[in-house]
Every structure is written in C-alpha cells, then in structure tokens.
N, C-alpha and C positions, 0 to 999 in steps of 0.2 A: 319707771325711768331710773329709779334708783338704785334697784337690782341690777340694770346693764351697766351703770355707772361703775359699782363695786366686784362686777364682774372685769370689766376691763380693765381695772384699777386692780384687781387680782391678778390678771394676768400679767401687768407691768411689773408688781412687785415681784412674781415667782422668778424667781434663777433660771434663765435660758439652759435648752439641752449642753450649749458652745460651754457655759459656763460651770455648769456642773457635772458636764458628764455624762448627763441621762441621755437615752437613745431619741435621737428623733421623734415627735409626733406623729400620729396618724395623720396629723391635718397636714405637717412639713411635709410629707412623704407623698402624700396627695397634692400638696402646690407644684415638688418637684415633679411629678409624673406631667401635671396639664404642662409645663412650662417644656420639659421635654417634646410633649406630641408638638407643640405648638411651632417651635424650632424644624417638626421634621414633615414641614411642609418644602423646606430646601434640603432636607436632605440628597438630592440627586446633584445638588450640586459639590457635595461630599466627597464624590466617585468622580467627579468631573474631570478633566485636563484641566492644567495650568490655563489652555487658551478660551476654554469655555467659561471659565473665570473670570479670564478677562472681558470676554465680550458681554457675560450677561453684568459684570460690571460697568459697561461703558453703556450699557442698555439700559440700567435703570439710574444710569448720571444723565445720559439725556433727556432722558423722561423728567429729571427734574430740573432741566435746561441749564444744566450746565454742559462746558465745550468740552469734550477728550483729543487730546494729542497723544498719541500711540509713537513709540521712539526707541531705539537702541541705546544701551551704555553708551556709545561712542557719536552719537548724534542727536541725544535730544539736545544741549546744551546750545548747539549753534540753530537748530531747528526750533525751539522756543524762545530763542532770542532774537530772529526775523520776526516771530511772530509779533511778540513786544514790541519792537521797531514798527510794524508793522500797524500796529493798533492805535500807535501814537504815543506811547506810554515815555515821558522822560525824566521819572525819577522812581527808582523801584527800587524799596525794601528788599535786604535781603542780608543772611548773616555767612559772611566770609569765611568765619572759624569752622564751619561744615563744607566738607569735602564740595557739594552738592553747590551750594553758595559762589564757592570760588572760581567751581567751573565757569557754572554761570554770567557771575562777574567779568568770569577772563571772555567771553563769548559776547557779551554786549559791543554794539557800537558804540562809538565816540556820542551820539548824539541819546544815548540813554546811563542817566548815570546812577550807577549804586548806591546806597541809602543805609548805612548801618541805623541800628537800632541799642545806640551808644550813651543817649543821653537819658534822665530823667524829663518823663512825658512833661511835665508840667512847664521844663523849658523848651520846649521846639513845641507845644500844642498846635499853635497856628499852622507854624510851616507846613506839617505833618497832616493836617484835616485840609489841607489848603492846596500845596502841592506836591505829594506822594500818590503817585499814579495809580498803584499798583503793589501789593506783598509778597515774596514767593518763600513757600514753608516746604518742608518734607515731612508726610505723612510716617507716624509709626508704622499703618496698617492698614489695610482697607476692608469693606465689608462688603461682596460681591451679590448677594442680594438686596440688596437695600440701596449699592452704589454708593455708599457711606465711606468717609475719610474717616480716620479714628491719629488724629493728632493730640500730640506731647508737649505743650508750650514749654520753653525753656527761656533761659536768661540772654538767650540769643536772639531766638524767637517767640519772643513773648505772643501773647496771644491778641493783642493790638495789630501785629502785623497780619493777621487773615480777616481782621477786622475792620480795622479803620478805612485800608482805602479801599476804594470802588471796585478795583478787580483784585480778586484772591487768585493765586494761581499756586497749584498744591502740584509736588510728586509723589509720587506712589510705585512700589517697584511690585513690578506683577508678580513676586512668589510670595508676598506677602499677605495676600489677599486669602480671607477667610469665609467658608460658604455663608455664615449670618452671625449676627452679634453672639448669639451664644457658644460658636466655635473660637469666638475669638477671646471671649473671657476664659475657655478651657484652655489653648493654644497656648494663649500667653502668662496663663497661672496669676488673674487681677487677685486674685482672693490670697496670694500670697505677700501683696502689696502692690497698689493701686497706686500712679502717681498722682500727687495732690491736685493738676487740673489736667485731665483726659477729656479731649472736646470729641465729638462727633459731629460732621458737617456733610450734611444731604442734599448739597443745590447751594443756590447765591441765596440770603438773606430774603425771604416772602415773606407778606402778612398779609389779610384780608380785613375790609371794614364791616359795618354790621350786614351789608348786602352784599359782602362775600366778591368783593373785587378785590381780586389781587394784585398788590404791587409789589415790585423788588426794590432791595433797598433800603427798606426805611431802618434795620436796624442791624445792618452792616452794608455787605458787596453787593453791590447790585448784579455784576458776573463772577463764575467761577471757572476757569480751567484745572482740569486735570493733567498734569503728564504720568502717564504709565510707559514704564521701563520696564520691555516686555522682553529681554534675552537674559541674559547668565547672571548667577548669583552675583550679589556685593554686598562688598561690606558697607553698607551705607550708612550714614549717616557719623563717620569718623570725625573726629575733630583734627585742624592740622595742628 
C-alpha cells in the first residue's frame, strides 16, 4: 500500500509534460486516442446538414422530455410568446439588454409580464420562488447528439434564471449546433479559455429514489422548452 501511495505521490510531484515541455506520455496519447474513437461514434453527424442537425437534436431533446419549438428569425418571438400565454405563465424572467430578451419582451401580451433579474437574490427570494413562472435564456450552443444546451450564465442571466422557476425555456440558433461535446470543445477553442460557469442542460431537472422512480423537478425545472431558430445566420446574442 505504500508503494502505490509513493508512486502516486511521485507522480503529483513530477512537472506535467504542459509545464515542462516534455512530449506527451504514452499513456496521454493513449487517453487521447480512446477519447477520440469514443466521440466517432457521431461522427456521421460531422458530414451532416445543418437540418439533420437539427432534427437529430430535437430527437434526442424529446427523448429527454423536453418540448421543441422550431421558428424563424422573424417568428419565433410572437410564436413563443402565445405559447407562454398559452401555458398560463405571468410573470417570466428574462434579460432586455440581449437583443433576444427585448424581442421577446416587445412580443408578450399585456397579461404576461417581464421580470428583470436586477436585484440581489437575497431581496426578492420569496417573490421570485413564489411567483416567477417561467426563465427564458439563450443558449451559447448546443450539442446535437446528446440534445444538450451548452449555456453561459452572465450578469444578466444568471444562472438562477434556468433554474429557479418551474419552466426553463432556452433558444438555441440551429448553426450553432455541434455534432457531440467534443466538437464543441474544438469548435469553440475551451482550452483557450473556458468561461468561469459553462452549464450544460439535457432535459428539465430528474432524479430518482433508491427504487429508481423518477421525478422532475426536485432540483430545478420541472419542464423545458427549446426554441431552435432554424433559418439565416445572426448575430446573436448582441447587447443593445
């Protein structure tokens, strides 16, 4: 036991290859190679269209029961804001200063009202767990195997808002979707600087007890909507 101790303990002390220079290990070069095959089981989604992107993403978001709304630049905003109304939702999260926000905003009925996310939690806690329907965030990116959100909490949208209330409702614009996590860490160069909290979200909040019944909810959204904004590039995600 105390050979493997001084062995592991050897290996913490020695100078990583990053730090000193030396080439890679056998064994590093061996981790990257399985971590490779293991990714290029989606490779065919690689080669894909943009539309087969989208569906085998909307294909494995249902599967984790969450909802997709499919929409154009120029109609999702009035198109997810019936739905809202729709659901009953009347007070929803949501940050103005993104282009995305504002639409939305300007697109709600009189009878659903906007919710900045202006104050310190600790004064509006009740209101906020009590009566805030609903959060709407915009996704960095998404992950089309997996059906994964890959969000950026920021000072607008903190990360309380896909959290706290009941329905999270995320956008996602369809060029940005990447065949599987590991395209999406090359794609967008994490290893160049990672932001300090990158969530990834696969369904509404589940958990199971020790006999493996599942319920939603217990420690966030009990639902999730997606909108994919499935036509022409933008600049998303602009501040005004």
């Amino acid at each position: 036991m105390s050979g493997a101790r001084e062995r592991i303990l050897g290996r913490l002390r020695s100078p990583t290859p990053a730090s000193s220079g030396a080439p890679a290990s056998e064994a590093d070069v061996t981790l990257g190679k399985r971590i490779d095959a293991h990714y290029a089981q989606w490779r065919a989604l690689g080669d894909a269209s943009p539309a087969a992107r989208v569906d085998a993403f909307e294909t494995a978001l249902t599967a984790a029961h969450a909802e997709v709304i499919r929409a154009s630049a120029g109609e999702w905003p009035a198109q997810l804001a019936r739905s809202i109304a729709n659901a009953g939702v009347r007070r929803l999260l949501l940050d103005t200063r993104r282009a995305e926000g504002a639409a939305l905003a300007a697109a709600l009925p009189a009878a659903v009202e906007p919710v900045a996310f202006a104050r310190p939690i600790e004064t509006w806690k009740a209101e906020l767990f009590d009566t805030v329907e609903a959060g709407f965030t915009v996704a960095r990116s998404g992950i089309a195997a997996t059906g994964t959100l890959i969000v950026c909490p920021d000072r607008g949208s903190p990360r309380t808002m896909s959290l706290a209330p009941p329905l999270h409702i995320a956008l996602v614009y369809a060029e940005t979707l990447h065949r599987d996590l590991h395209e999406a860490m090359q794609v967008e160069r994490w290893r160049d600087g990672m932001p300090t909290n990158l969530v990834l979200v696969s369904g509404p909040s589940k958990t199971s007890d020790i006999q493996q019944t599942l319920a939603y909810g217990a420690h966030g959204p009990r639902r999730l909507w997606v909108v994919i904004v499935t036509d022409e590039v933008h600049s998303h995600g602009a501040q005004r």
